[in-house]
PDB file as gemmi writes it, atoms N, CA and C in Angstrom:
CRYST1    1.000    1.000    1.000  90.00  90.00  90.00 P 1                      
ATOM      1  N   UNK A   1      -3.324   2.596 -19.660  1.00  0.00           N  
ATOM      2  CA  UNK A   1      -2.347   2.131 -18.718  1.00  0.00           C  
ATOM      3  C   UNK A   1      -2.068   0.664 -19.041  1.00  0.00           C  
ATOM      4  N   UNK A   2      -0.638   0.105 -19.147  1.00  0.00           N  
ATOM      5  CA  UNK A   2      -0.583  -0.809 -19.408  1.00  0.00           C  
ATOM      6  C   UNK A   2       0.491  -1.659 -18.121  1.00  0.00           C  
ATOM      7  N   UNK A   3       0.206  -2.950 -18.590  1.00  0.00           N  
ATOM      8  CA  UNK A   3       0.783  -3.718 -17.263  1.00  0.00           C  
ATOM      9  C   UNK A   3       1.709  -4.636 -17.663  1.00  0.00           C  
ATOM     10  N   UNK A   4       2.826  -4.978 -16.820  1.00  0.00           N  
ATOM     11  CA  UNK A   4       3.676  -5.973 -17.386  1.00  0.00           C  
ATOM     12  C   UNK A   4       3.421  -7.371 -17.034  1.00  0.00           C  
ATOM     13  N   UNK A   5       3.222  -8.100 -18.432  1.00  0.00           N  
ATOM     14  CA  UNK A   5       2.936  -9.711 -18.387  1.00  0.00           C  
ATOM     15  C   UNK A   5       3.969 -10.578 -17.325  1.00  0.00           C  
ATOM     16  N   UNK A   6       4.943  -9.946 -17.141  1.00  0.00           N  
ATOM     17  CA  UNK A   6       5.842 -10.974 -16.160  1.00  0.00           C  
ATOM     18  C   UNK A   6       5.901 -10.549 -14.684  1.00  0.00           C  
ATOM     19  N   UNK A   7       5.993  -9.211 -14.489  1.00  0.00           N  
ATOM     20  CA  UNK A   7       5.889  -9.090 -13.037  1.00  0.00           C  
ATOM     21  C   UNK A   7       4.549  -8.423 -12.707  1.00  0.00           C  
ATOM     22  N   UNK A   8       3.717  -7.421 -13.373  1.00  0.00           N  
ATOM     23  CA  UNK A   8       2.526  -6.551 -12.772  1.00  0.00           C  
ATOM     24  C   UNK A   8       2.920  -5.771 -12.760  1.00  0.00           C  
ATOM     25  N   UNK A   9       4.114  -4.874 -13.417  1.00  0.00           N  
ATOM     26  CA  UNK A   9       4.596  -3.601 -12.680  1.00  0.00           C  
ATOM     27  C   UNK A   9       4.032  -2.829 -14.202  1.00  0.00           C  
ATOM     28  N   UNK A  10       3.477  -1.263 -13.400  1.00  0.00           N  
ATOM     29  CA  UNK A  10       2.699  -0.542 -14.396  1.00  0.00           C  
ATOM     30  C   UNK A  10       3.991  -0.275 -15.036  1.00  0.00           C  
ATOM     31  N   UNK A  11       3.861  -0.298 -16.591  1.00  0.00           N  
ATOM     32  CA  UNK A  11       4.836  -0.308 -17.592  1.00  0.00           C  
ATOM     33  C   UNK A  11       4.956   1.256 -18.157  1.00  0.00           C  
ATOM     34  N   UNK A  12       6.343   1.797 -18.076  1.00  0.00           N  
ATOM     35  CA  UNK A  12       6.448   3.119 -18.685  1.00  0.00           C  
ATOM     36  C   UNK A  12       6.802   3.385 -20.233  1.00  0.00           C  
ATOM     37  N   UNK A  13       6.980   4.534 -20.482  1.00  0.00           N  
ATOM     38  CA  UNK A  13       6.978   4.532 -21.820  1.00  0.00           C  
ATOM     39  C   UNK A  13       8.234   5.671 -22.175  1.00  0.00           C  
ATOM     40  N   UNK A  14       8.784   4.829 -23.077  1.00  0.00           N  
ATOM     41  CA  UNK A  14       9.867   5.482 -23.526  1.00  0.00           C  
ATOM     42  C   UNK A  14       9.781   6.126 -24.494  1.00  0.00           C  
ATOM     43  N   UNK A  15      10.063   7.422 -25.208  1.00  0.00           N  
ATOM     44  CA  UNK A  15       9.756   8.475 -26.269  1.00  0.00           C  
ATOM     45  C   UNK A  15      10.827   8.152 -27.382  1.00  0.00           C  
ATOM     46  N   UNK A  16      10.612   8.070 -28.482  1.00  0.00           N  
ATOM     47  CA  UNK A  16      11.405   7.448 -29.635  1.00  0.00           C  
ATOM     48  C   UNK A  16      12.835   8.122 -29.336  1.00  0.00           C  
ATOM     49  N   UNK A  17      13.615   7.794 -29.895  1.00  0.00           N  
ATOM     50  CA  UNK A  17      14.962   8.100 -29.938  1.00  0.00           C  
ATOM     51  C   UNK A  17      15.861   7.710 -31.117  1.00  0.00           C  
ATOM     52  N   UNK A  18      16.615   8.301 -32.042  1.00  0.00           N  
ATOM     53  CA  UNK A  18      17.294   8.170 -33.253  1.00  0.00           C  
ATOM     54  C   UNK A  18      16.345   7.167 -34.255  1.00  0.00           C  
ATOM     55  N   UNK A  19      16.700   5.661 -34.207  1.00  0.00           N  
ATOM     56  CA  UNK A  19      16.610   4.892 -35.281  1.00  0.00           C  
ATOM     57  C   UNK A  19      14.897   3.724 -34.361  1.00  0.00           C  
ATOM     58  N   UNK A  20      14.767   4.133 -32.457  1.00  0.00           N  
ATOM     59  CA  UNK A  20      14.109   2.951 -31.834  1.00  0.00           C  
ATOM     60  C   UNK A  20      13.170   4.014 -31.918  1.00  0.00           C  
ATOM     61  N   UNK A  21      11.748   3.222 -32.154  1.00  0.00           N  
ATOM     62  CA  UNK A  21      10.625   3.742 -32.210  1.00  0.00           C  
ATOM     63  C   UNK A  21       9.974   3.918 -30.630  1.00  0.00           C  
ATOM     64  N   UNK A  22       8.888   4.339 -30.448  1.00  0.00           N  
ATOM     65  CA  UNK A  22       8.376   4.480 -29.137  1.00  0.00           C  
ATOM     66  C   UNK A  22       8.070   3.393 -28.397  1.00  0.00           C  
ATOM     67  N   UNK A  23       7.927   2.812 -27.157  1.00  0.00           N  
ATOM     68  CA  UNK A  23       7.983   1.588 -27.074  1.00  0.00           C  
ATOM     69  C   UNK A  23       7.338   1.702 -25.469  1.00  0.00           C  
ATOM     70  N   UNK A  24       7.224   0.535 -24.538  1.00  0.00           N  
ATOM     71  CA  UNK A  24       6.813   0.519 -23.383  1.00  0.00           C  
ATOM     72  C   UNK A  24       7.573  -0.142 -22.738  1.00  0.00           C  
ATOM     73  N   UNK A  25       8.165  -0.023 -21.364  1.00  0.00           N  
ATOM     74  CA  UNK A  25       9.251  -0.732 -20.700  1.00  0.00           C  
ATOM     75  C   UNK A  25       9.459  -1.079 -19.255  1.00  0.00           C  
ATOM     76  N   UNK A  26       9.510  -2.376 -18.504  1.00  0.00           N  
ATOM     77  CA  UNK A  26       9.199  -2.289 -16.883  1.00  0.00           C  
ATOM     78  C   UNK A  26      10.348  -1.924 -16.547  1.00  0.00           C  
ATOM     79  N   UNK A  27      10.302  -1.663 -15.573  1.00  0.00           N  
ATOM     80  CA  UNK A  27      11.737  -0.872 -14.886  1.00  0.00           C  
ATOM     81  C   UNK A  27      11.928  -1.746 -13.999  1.00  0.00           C  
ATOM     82  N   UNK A  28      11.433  -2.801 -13.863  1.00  0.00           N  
ATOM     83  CA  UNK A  28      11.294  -3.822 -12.770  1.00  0.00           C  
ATOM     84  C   UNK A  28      12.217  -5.198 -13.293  1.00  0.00           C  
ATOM     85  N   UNK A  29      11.700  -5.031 -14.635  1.00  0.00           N  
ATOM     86  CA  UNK A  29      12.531  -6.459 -15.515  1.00  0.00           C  
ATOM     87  C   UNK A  29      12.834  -6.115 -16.905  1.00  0.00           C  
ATOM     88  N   UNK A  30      13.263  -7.176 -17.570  1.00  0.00           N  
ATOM     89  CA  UNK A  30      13.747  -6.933 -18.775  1.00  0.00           C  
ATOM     90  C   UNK A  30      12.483  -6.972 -19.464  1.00  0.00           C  
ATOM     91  N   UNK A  31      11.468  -6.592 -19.451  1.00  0.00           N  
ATOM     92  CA  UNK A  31      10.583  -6.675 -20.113  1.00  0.00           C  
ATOM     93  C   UNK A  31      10.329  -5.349 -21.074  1.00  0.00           C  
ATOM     94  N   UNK A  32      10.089  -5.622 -22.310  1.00  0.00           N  
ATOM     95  CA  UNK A  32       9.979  -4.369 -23.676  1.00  0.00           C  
ATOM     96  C   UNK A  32       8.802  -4.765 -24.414  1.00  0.00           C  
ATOM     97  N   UNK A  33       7.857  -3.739 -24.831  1.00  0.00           N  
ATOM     98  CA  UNK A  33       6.867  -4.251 -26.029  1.00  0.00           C  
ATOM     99  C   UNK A  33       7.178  -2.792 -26.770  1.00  0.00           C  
ATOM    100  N   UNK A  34       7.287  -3.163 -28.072  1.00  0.00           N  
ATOM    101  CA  UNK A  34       6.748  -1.667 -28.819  1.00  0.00           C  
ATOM    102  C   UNK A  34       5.286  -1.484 -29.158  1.00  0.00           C  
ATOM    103  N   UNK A  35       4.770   0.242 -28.996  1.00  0.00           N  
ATOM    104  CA  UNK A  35       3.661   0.830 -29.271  1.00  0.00           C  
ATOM    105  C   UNK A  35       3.522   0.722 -30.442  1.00  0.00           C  
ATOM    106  N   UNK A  36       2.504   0.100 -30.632  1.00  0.00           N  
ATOM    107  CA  UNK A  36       1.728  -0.291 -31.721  1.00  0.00           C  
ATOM    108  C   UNK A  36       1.319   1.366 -32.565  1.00  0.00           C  
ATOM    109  N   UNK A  37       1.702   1.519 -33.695  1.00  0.00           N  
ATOM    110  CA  UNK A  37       0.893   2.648 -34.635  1.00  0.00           C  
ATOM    111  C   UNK A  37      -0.539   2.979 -34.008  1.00  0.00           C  
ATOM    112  N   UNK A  38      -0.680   4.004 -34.855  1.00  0.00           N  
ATOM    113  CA  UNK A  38      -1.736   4.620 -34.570  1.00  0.00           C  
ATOM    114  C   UNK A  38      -2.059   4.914 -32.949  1.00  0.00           C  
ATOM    115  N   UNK A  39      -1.512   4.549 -31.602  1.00  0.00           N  
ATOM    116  CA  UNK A  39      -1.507   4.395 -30.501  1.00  0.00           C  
ATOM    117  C   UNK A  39      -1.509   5.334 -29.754  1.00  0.00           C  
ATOM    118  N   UNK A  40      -3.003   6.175 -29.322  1.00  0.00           N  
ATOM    119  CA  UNK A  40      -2.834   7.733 -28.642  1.00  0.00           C  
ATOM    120  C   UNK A  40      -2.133   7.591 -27.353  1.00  0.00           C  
ATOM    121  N   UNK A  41      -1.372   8.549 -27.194  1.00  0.00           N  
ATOM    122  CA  UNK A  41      -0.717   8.090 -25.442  1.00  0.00           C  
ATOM    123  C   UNK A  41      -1.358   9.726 -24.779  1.00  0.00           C  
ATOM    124  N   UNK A  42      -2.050   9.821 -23.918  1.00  0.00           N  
ATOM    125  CA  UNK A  42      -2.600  10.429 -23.149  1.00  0.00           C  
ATOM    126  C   UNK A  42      -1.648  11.056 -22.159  1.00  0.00           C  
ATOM    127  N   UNK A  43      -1.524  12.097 -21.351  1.00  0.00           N  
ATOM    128  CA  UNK A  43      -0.330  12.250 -20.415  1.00  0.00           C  
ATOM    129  C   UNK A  43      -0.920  12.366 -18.851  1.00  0.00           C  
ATOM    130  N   UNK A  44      -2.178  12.716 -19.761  1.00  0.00           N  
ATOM    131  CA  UNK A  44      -3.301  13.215 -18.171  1.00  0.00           C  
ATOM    132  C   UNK A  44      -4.602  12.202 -18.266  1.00  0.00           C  
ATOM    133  N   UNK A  45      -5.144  12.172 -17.303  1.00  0.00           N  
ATOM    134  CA  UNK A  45      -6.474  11.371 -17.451  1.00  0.00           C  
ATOM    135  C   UNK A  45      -7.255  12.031 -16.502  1.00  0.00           C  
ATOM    136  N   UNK A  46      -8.813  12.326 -16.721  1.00  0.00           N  
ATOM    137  CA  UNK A  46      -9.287  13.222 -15.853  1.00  0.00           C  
ATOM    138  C   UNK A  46     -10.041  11.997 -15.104  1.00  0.00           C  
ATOM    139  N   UNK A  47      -9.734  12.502 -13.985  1.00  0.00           N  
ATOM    140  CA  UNK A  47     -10.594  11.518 -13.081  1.00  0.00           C  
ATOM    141  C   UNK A  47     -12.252  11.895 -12.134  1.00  0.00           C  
ATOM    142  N   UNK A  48     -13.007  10.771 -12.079  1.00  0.00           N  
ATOM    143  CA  UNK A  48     -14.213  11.127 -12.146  1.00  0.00           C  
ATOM    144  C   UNK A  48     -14.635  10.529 -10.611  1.00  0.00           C  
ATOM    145  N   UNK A  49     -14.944  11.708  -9.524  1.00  0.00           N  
ATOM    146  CA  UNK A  49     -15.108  11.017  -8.498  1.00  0.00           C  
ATOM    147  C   UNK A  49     -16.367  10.472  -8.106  1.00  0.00           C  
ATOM    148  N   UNK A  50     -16.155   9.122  -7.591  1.00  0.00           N  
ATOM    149  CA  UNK A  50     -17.328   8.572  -7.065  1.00  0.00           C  
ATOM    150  C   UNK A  50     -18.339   9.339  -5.996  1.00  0.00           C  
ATOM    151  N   UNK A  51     -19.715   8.700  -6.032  1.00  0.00           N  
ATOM    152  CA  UNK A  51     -20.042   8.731  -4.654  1.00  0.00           C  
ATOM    153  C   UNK A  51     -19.946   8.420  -3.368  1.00  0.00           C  
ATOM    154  N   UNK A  52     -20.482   8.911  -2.713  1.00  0.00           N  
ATOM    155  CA  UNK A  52     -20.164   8.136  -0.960  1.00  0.00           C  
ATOM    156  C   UNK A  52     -21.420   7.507  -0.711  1.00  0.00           C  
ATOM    157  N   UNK A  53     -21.292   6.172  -0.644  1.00  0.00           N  
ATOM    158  CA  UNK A  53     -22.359   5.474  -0.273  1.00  0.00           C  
ATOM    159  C   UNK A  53     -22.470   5.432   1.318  1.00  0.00           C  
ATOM    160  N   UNK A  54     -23.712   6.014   2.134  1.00  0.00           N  
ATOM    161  CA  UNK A  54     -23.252   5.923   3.611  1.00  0.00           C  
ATOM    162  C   UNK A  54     -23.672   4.692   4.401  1.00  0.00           C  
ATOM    163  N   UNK A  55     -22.600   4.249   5.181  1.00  0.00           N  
ATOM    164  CA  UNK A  55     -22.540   2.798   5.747  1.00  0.00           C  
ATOM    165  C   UNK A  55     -24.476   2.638   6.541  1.00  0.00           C  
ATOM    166  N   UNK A  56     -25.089   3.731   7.122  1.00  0.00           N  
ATOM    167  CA  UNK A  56     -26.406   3.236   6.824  1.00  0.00           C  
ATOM    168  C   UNK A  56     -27.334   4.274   6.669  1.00  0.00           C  
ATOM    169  N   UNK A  57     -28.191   3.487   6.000  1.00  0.00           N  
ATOM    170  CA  UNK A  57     -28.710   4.494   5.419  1.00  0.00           C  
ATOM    171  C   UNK A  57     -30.480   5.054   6.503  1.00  0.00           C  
ATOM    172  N   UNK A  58     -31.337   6.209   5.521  1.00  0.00           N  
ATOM    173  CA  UNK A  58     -32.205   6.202   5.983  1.00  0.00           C  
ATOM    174  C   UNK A  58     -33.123   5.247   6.408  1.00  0.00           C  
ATOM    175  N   UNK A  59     -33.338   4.427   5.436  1.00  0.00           N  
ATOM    176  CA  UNK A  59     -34.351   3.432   6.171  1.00  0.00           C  
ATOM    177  C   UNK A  59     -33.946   2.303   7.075  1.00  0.00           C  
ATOM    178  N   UNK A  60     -32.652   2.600   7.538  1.00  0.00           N  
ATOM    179  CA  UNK A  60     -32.071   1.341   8.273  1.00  0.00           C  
ATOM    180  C   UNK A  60     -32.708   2.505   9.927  1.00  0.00           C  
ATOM    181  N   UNK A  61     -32.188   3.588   9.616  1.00  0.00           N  
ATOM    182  CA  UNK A  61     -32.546   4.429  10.898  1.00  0.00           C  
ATOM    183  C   UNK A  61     -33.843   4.115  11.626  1.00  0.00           C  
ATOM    184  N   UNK A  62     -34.840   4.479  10.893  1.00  0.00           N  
ATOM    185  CA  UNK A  62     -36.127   4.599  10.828  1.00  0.00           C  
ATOM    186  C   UNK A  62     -36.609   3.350  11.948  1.00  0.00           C  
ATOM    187  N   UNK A  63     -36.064   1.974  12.274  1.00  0.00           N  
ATOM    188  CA  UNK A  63     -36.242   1.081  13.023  1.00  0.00           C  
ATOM    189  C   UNK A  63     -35.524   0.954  13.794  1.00  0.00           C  
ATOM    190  N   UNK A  64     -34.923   1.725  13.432  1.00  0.00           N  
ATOM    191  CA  UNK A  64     -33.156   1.379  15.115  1.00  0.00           C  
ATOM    192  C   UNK A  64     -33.641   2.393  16.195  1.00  0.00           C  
ATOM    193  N   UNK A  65     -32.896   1.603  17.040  1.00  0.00           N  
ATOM    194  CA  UNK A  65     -34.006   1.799  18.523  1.00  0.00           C  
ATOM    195  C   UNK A  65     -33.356   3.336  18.858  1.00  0.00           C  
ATOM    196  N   UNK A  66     -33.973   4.560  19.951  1.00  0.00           N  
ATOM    197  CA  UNK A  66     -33.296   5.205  19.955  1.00  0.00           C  
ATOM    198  C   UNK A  66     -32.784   5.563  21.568  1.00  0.00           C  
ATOM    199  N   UNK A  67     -32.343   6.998  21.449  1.00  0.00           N  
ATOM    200  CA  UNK A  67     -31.641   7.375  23.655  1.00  0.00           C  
ATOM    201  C   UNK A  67     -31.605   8.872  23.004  1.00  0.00           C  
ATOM    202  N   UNK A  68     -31.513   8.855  24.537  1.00  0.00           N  
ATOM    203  CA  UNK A  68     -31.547  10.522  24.560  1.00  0.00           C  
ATOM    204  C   UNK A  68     -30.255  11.016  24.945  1.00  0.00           C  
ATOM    205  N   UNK A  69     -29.428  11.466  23.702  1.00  0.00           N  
ATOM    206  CA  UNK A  69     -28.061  11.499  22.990  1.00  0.00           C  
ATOM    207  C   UNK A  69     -28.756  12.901  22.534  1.00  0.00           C  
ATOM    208  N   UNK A  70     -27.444  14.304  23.203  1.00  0.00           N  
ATOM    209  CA  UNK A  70     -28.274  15.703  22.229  1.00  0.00           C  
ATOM    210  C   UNK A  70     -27.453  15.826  20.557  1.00  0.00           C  
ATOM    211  N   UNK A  71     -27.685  15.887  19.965  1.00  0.00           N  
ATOM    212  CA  UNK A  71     -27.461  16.401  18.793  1.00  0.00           C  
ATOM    213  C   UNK A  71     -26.423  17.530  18.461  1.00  0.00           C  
ATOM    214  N   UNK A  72     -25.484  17.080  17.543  1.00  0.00           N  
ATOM    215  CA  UNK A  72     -24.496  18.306  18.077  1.00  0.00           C  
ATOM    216  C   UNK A  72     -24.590  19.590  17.093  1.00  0.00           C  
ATOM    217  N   UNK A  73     -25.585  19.089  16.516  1.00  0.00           N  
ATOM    218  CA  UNK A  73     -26.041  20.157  15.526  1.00  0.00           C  
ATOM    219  C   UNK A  73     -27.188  20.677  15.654  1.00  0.00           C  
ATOM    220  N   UNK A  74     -28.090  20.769  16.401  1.00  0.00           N  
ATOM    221  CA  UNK A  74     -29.388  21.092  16.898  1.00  0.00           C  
ATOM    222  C   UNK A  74     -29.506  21.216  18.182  1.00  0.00           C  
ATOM    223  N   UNK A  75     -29.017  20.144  18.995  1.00  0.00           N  
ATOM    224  CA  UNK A  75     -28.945  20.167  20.328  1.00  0.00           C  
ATOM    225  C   UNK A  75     -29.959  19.345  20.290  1.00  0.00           C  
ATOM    226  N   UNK A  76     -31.125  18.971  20.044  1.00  0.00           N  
ATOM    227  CA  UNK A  76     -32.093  18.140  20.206  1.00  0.00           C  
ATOM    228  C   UNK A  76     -31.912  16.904  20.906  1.00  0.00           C  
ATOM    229  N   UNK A  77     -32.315  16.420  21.609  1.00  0.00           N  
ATOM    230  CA  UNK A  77     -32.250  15.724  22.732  1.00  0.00           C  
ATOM    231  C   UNK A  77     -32.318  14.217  22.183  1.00  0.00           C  
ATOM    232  N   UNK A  78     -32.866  13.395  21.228  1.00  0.00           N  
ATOM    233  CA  UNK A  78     -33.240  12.730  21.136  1.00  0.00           C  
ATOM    234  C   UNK A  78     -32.653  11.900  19.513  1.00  0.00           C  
ATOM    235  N   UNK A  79     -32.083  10.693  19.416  1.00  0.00           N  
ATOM    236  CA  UNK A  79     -31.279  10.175  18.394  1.00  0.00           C  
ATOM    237  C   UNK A  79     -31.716   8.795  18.175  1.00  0.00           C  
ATOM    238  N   UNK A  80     -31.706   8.361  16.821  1.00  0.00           N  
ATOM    239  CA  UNK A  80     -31.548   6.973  16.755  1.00  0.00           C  
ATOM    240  C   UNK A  80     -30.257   6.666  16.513  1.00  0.00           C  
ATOM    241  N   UNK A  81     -30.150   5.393  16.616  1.00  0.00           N  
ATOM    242  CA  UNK A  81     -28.734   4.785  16.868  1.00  0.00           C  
ATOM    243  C   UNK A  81     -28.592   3.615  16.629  1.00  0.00           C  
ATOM    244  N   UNK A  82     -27.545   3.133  15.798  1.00  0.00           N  
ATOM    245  CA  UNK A  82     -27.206   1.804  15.621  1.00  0.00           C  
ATOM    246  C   UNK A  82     -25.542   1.707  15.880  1.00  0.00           C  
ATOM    247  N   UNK A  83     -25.356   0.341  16.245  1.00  0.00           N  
ATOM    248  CA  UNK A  83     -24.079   0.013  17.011  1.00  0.00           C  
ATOM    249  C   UNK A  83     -23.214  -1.239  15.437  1.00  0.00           C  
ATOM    250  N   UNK A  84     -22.582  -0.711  15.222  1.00  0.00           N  
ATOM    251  CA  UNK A  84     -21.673  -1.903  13.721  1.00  0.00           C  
ATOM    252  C   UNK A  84     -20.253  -1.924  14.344  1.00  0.00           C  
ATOM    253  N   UNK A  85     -19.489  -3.718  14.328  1.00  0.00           N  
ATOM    254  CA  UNK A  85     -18.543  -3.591  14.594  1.00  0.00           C  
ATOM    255  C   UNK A  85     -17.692  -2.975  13.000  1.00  0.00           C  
ATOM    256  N   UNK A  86     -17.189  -1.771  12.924  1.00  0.00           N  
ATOM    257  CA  UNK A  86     -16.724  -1.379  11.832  1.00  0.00           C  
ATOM    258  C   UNK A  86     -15.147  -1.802  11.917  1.00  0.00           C  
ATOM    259  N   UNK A  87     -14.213  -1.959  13.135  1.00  0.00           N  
ATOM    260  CA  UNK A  87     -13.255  -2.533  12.689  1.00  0.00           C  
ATOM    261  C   UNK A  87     -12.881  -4.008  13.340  1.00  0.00           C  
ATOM    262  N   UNK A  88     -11.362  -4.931  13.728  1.00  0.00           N  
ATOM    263  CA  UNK A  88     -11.277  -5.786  14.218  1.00  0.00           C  
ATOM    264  C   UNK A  88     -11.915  -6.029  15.574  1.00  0.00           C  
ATOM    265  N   UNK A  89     -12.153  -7.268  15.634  1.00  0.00           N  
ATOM    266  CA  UNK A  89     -13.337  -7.599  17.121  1.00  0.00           C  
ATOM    267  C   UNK A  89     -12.555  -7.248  18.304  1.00  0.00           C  
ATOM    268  N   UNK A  90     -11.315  -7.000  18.368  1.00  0.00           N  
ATOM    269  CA  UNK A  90     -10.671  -6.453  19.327  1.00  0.00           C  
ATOM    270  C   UNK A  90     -10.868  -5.012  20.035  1.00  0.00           C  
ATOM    271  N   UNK A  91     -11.228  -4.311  18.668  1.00  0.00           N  
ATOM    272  CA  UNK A  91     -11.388  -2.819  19.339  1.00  0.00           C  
ATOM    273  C   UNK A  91     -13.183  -2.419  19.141  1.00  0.00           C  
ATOM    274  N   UNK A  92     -13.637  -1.770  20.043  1.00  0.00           N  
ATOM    275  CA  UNK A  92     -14.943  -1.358  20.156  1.00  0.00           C  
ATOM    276  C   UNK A  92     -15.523  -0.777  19.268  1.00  0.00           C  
ATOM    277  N   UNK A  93     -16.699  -1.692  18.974  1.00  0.00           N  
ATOM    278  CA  UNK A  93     -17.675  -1.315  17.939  1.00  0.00           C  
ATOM    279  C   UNK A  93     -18.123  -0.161  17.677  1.00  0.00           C  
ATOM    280  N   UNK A  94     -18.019   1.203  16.278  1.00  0.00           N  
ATOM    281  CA  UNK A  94     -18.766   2.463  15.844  1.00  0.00           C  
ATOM    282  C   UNK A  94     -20.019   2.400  16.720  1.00  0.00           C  
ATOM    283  N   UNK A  95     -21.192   3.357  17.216  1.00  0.00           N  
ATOM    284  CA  UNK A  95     -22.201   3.615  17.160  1.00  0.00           C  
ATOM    285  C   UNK A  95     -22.443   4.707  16.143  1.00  0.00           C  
ATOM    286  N   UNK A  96     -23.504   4.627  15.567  1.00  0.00           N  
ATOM    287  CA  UNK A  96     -24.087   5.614  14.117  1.00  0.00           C  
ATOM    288  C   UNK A  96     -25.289   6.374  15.036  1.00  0.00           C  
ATOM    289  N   UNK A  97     -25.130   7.440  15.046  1.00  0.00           N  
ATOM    290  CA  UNK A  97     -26.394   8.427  15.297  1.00  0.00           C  
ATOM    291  C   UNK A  97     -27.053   8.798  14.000  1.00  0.00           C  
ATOM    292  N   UNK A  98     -28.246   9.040  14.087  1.00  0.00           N  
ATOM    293  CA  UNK A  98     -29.299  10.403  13.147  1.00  0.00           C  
ATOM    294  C   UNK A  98     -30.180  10.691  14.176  1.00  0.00           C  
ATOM    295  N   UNK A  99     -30.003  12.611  13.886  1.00  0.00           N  
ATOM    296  CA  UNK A  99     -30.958  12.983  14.813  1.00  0.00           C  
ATOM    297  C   UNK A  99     -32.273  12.793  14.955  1.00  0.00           C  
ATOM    298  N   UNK A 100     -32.946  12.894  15.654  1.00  0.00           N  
ATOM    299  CA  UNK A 100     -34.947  12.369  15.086  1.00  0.00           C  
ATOM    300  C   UNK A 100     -35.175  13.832  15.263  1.00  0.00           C  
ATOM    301  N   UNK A 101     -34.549  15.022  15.104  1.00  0.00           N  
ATOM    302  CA  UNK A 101     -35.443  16.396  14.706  1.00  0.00           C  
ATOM    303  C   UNK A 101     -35.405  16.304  13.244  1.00  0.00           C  
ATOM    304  N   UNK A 102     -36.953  16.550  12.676  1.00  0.00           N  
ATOM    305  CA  UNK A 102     -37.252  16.328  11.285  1.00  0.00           C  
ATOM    306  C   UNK A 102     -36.481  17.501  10.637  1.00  0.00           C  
ATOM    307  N   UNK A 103     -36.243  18.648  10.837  1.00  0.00           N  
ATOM    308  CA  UNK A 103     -35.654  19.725  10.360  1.00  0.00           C  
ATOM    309  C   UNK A 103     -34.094  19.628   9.909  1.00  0.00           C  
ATOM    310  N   UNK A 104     -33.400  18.588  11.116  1.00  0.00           N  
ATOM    311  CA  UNK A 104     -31.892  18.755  10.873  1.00  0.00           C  
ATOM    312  C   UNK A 104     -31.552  17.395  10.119  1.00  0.00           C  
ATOM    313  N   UNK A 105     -32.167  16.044  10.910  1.00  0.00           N  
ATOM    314  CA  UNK A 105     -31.672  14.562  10.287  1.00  0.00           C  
ATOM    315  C   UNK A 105     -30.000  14.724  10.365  1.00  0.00           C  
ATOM    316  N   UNK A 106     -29.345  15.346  11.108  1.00  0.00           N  
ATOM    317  CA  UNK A 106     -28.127  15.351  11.369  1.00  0.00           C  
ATOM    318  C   UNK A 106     -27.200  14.209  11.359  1.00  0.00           C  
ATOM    319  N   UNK A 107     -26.355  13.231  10.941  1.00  0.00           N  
ATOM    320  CA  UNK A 107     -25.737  11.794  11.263  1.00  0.00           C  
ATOM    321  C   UNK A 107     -24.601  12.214  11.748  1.00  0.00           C  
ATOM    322  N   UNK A 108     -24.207  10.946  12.557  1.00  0.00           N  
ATOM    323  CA  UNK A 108     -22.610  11.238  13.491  1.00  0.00           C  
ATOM    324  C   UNK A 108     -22.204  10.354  13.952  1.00  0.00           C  
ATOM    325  N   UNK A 109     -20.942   9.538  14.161  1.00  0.00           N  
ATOM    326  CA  UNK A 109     -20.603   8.706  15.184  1.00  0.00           C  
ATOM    327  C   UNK A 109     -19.706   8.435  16.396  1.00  0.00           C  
ATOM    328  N   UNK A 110     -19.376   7.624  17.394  1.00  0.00           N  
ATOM    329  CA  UNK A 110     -18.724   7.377  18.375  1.00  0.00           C  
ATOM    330  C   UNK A 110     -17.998   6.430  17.840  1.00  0.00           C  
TER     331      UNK A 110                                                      
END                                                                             
């Protein structure tokens, strides 16, 4: 993927034609480079998905205080819980559940 030196705009590519060789072009500005020889152009790119890192983890649980919140996956009566303001200080802070039944460890939030 290539980028244009004058504005940032991802640069397309134009397929040879009569006598002009293959080349790359912003659609944004007058901007032109030609493709260099030998130059594989790809049409697809396989993409490789990340993990989900979760905002907290087990051992953050393990010390966070808990209430008796049932589980909506067990029903189990009993949760730890931590409170993160996850968005602007204006609107009310996430609470993070995990269940404390060793069997389910269920997570969830408000």
């Amino acid at each position: 993927m290539e980028f244009c030196p004058m504005c940032g705009t991802m640069l397309q590519i134009e397929l040879p034609r009569h006598d002009i060789p293959s080349r790359f072009f912003c659609h944004n500005c007058p901007y032109v480079s030609p493709i260099q020889p030998g130059v594989k152009i790809k049409s697809k790119q396989l993409l490789v998905k990340k993990g989900i890192d979760p905002i907290i983890s087990h051992d953050d649980m393990k010390n966070a205080p808990t209430a008796e919140v049932p589980c909506p996956n067990c029903r189990h009566d009993k949760a730890a819980y931590m409170e993160i303001q996850t968005r602007s200080a204006d609107e009310p802070a996430t609470i993070f559940y995990a269940c404390l039944n060793e069997k389910c460890k269920h997570r969830w939030n408000d």
